[in-house]
C-alpha positions in Angstrom: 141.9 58.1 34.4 140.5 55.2 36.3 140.5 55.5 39.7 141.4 51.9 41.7 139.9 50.7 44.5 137.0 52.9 44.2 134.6 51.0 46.2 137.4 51.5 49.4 137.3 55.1 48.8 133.5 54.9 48.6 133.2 53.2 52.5 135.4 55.7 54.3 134.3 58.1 56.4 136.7 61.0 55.3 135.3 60.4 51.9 131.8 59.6 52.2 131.3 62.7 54.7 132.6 65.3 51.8 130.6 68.3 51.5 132.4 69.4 48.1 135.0 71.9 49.8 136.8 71.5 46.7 133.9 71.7 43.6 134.2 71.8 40.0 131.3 73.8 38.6 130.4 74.3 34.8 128.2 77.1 33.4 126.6 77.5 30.3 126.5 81.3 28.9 124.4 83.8 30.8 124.1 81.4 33.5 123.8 82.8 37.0 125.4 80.7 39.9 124.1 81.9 43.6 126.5 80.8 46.4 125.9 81.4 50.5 128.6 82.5 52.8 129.1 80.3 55.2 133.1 80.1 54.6 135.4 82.1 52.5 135.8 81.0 49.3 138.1 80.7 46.5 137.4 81.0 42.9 139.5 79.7 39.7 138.4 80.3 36.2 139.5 77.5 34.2 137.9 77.9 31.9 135.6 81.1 30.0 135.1 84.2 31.8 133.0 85.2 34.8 131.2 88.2 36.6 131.0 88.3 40.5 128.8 90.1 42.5 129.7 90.4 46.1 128.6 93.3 48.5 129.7 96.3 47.0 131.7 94.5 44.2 129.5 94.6 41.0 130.1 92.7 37.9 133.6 92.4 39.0 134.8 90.5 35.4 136.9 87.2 35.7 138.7 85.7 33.3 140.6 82.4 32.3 142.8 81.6 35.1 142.2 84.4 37.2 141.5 83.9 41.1 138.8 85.4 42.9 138.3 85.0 47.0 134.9 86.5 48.7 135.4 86.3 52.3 132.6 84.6 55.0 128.8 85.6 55.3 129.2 87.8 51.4 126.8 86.0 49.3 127.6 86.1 46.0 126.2 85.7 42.3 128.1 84.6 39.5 127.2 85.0 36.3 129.0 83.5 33.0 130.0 85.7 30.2 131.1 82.4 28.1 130.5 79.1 28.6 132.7 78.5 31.6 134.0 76.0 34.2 135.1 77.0 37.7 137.1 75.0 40.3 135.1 76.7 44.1 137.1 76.0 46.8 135.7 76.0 50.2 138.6 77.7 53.0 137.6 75.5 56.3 140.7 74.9 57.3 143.0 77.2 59.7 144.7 79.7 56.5 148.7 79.2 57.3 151.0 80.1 54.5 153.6 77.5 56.1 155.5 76.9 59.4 157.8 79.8 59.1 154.7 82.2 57.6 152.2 82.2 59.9 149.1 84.2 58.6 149.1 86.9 61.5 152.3 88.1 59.9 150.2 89.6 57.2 147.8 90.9 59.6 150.2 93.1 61.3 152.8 94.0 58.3 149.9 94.5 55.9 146.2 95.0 57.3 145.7 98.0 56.8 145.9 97.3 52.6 142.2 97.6 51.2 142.4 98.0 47.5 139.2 95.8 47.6 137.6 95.1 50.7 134.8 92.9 49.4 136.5 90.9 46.7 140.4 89.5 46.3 141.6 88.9 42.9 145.0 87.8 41.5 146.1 87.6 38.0 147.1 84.0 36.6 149.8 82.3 37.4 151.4 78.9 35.7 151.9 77.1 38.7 147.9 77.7 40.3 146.8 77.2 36.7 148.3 73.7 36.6 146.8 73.6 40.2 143.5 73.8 38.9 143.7 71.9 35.9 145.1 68.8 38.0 142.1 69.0 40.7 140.1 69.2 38.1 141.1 65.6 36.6 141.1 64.9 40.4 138.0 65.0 41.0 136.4 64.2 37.3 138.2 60.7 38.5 136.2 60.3 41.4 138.8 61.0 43.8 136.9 63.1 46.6 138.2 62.4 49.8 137.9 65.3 52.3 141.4 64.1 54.1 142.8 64.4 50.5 141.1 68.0 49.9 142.4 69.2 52.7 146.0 68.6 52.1 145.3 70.1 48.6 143.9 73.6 50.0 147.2 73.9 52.1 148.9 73.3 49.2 147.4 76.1 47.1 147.7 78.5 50.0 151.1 77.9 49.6 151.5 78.3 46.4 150.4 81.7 46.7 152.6 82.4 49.1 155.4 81.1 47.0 154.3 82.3 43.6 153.1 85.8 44.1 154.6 89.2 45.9 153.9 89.9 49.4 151.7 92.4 48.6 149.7 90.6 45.7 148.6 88.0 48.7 148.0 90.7 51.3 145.6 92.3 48.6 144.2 89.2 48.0 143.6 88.0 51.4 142.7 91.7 52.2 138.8 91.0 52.3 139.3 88.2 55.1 141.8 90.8 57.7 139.1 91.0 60.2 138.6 89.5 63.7 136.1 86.7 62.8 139.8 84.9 61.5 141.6 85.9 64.3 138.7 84.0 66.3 138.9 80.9 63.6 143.0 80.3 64.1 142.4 80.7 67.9 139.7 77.6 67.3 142.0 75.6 65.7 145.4 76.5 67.4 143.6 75.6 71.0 141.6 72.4 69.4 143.6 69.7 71.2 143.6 71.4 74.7 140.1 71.3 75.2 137.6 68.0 75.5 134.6 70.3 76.1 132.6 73.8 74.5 133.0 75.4 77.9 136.9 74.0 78.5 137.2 75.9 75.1 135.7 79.1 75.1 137.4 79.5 78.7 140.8 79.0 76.9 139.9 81.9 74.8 138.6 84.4 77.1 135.3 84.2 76.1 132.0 83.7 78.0 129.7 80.7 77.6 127.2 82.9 75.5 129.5 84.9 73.9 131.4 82.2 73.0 128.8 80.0 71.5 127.2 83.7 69.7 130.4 84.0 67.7 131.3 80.5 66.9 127.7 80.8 65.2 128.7 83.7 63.5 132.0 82.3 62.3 131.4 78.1 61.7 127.3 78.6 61.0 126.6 76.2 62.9 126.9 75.5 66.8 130.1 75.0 69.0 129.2 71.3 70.1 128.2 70.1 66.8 131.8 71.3 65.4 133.6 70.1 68.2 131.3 66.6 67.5 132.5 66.4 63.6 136.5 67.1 64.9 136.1 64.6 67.6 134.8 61.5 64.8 137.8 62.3 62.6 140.1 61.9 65.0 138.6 58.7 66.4 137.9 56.7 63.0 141.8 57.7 62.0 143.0 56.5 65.7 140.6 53.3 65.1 142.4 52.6 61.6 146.0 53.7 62.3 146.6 52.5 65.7 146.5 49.2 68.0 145.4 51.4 71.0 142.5 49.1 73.0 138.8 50.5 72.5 138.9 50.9 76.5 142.1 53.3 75.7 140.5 55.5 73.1 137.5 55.3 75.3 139.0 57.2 78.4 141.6 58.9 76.1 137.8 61.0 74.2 136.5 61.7 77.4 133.6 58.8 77.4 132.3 57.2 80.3 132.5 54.3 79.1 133.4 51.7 76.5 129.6 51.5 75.6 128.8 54.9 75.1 132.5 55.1 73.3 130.7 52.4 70.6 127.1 54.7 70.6 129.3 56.6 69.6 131.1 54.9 66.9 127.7 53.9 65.0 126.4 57.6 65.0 129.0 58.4 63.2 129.9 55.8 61.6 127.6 53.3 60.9 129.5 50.5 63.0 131.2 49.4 65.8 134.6 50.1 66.7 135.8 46.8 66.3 134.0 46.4 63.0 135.6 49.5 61.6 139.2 48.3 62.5 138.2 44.4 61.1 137.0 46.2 57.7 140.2 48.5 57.5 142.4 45.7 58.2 140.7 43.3 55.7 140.8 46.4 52.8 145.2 46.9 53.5 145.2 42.9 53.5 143.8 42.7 50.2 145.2 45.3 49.2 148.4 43.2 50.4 148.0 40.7 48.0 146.5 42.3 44.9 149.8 44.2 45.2 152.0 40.8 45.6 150.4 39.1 43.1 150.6 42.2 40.3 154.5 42.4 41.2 155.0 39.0 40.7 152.9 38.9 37.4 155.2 42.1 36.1 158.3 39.9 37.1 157.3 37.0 34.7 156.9 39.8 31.9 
């Protein structure tokens, strides 16, 4: 399906800075697929059957529509029984089931469940299936904006919740009950309190080295550069969504100044503030009138 607009989509930073969190991988038979561990991952069959390899799981057999998770620093190798296509899904963002479902709940009612502690599998279900199928037109479109894929993973984490028993998710999630994500949704719950690495880690009890040993160990990769990425996000969607004044959203990030707030803005970015909000404003206004002028040519029909 033709995607509009595509050279907009192309431009932005949420969608030019995608690092395929959500990926859509085909295999021909009897090809093997290696994959690194730096985040725990989810795995749908959509299409053949699978094996995955994963610590002490061997030739664990997937098949059509079936869901696999390996949890963070388990490389794995997959290798296809049939032709197959996969849609891998990349779990960077803080697992909640929904407001009223936090994940700790499962982590006291259910920890101690270990059917498989290297590997969580579920059986198919209709409504992940059409999950699958539709991300996988998704992004066959061209539609691969991180913001977008983001909304879409807390989407399928609730589905599970919704779709499956209690215990079914537990089991599933089983391989992942460990302190590395208690450490993870401590991260994220205490994000917006803290401007600096040190402000954070002392939110969280943790020493500067010990702090910055396991945030290693969990993000692989260091405390500042992660807090770096979070901090441009924020900044680009406060540039496009609000009239705050540069000066504001200067002193509001912590920078010393307006200049170093637009250093700032380039790294990132490729462009200044100002430029960013002119080319965002010029997109919705043309946006504007391609719409106007498509509503008045469907009125004449």
């Amino acid at each position: 399906m033709k995607l509009y607009h595509a050279d907009e989509h192309l431009e932005c930073f949420q969608y030019s800075t995608v690092d395929s969190t959500l990926e859509i991988i085909p295999l021909a038979k009897n090809e093997d697929f290696h994959i690194e561990s730096e985040f725990t991952i989810i795995y749908i069959v959509i299409q053949g059957a699978i094996q995955i390899t994963c610590k002490r799981s061997l030739n664990q057999r997937i098949n059509k529509y079936e869901i696999a998770l390996t949890p963070l620093h388990s490389p794995s190798l997959i290798h296809a029984l049939e032709n197959s296509i996969i849609l891998k899904i990349k779990i960077k963002v803080n697992i909640s089931f929904c407001a009223h479902m936090p994940f700790e709940f499962f982590l006291e009612e259910y920890g101690n469940m270990r059917n498989n502690p290297d590997l969580g599998l579920l059986p198919p279900n209709q409504r992940v299936t059409d999950f699958a199928n539709t991300m996988k037109e998704y992004i066959e479109d061209g539609l691969r904006c991180s913001f977008f894929y983001e909304i879409k993973i807390r989407e399928l984490l609730y589905l599970l919740r919704a779709y499956y028993d209690k215990y079914e998710v537990s089991n599933f999630f089983s391989p992942i009950f460990c302190n590395d994500l208690n450490f993870s949704n401590k991260i994220y719950e205490n994000l917006d309190r803290a401007k600096t690495v040190k402000e954070l880690a002392h939110i969280i009890n943790y020493s500067p080295s010990g702090f910055d040993k396991r945030f290693k160990k969990v993000f692989n990769m260091s405390p500042y550069v992660w807090l770096q990425e979070q901090k441009a996000k924020k900044i680009y969607q406060e540039i496009n969504t609000t009239k705050k004044t540069f000066s504001e959203l200067s002193y509001e990030f912590g920078f010393s100044s307006p200049a170093h707030f637009c250093n700032f803005c380039k790294k990132y970015f490729g462009n200044t503030p100002g430029q960013l909000r002119k080319n965002n404003r010029e997109r919705a206004s043309s946006l504007f009138k391609e719409s106007k002028k498509l509503n008045v040519s469907n009125e004449k029909i």
